[in-house]
C-alpha positions, -999 to +999 in steps of 0.1 A: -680+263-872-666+274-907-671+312-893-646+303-863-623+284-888-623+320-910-622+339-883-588+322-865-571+318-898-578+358-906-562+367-874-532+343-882-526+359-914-529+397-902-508+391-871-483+369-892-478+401-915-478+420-882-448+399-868-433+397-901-427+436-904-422+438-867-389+412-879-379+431-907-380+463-888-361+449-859-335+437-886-334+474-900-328+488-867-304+467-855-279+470-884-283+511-880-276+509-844-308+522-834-331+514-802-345+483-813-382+461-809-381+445-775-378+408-778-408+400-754-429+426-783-415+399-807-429+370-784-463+383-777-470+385-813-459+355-823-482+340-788-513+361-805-510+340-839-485+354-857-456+327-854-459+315-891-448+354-901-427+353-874-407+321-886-409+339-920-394+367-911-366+348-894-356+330-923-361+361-949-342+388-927-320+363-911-328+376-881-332+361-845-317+331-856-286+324-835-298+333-800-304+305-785-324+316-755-349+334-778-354+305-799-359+283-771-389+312-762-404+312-798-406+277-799-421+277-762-446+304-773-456+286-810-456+250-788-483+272-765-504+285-792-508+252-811-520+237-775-545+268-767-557+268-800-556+229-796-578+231-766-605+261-775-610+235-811-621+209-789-641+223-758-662+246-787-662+216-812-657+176-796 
């Protein structure tokens, strides 16, 4: 059980620095005008356990914050992880 617990929090960490520098990279592009990190890219990474770095990122860059439609998405995605993550901690553990 502690392995799994290890395991899930080391992929929440290294795809929560992943999404962070995904953020700040999208930040950089967008104030040089350049073609920028699709939002879905942004999405799927936060799904795949990087929504803490992704909410960092938000907040540090200030970035991603006003659009309301995305928001609603990243809330709808971290909502979804909790619940899978929610679900595979009780069918492997009671």
């Amino acid at each position: 059980m502690m392995t799994a617990i290890v395991i899930y929090l080391g992929l929440v960490f290294v795809m929560s620095v992943v999404c962070f520098t995904a953020y700040g990279l999208d930040k950089r592009l967008a104030v040089n005008g350049s073609r920028r990190v699709p939002e879905n890219t942004l999405q799927i990474l936060a799904l795949l356990g990087g929504w803490p770095g992704a909410l960092l990122g938000q907040r540090q860059f200030r970035h991603k914050t006003k659009k309301v439609s995305f928001l609603i998405m990243f809330w709808l995605v971290v909502v979804l992880h909790i619940a899978i993550v929610g679900a595979a901690t009780y069918l492997f553990f009671g």
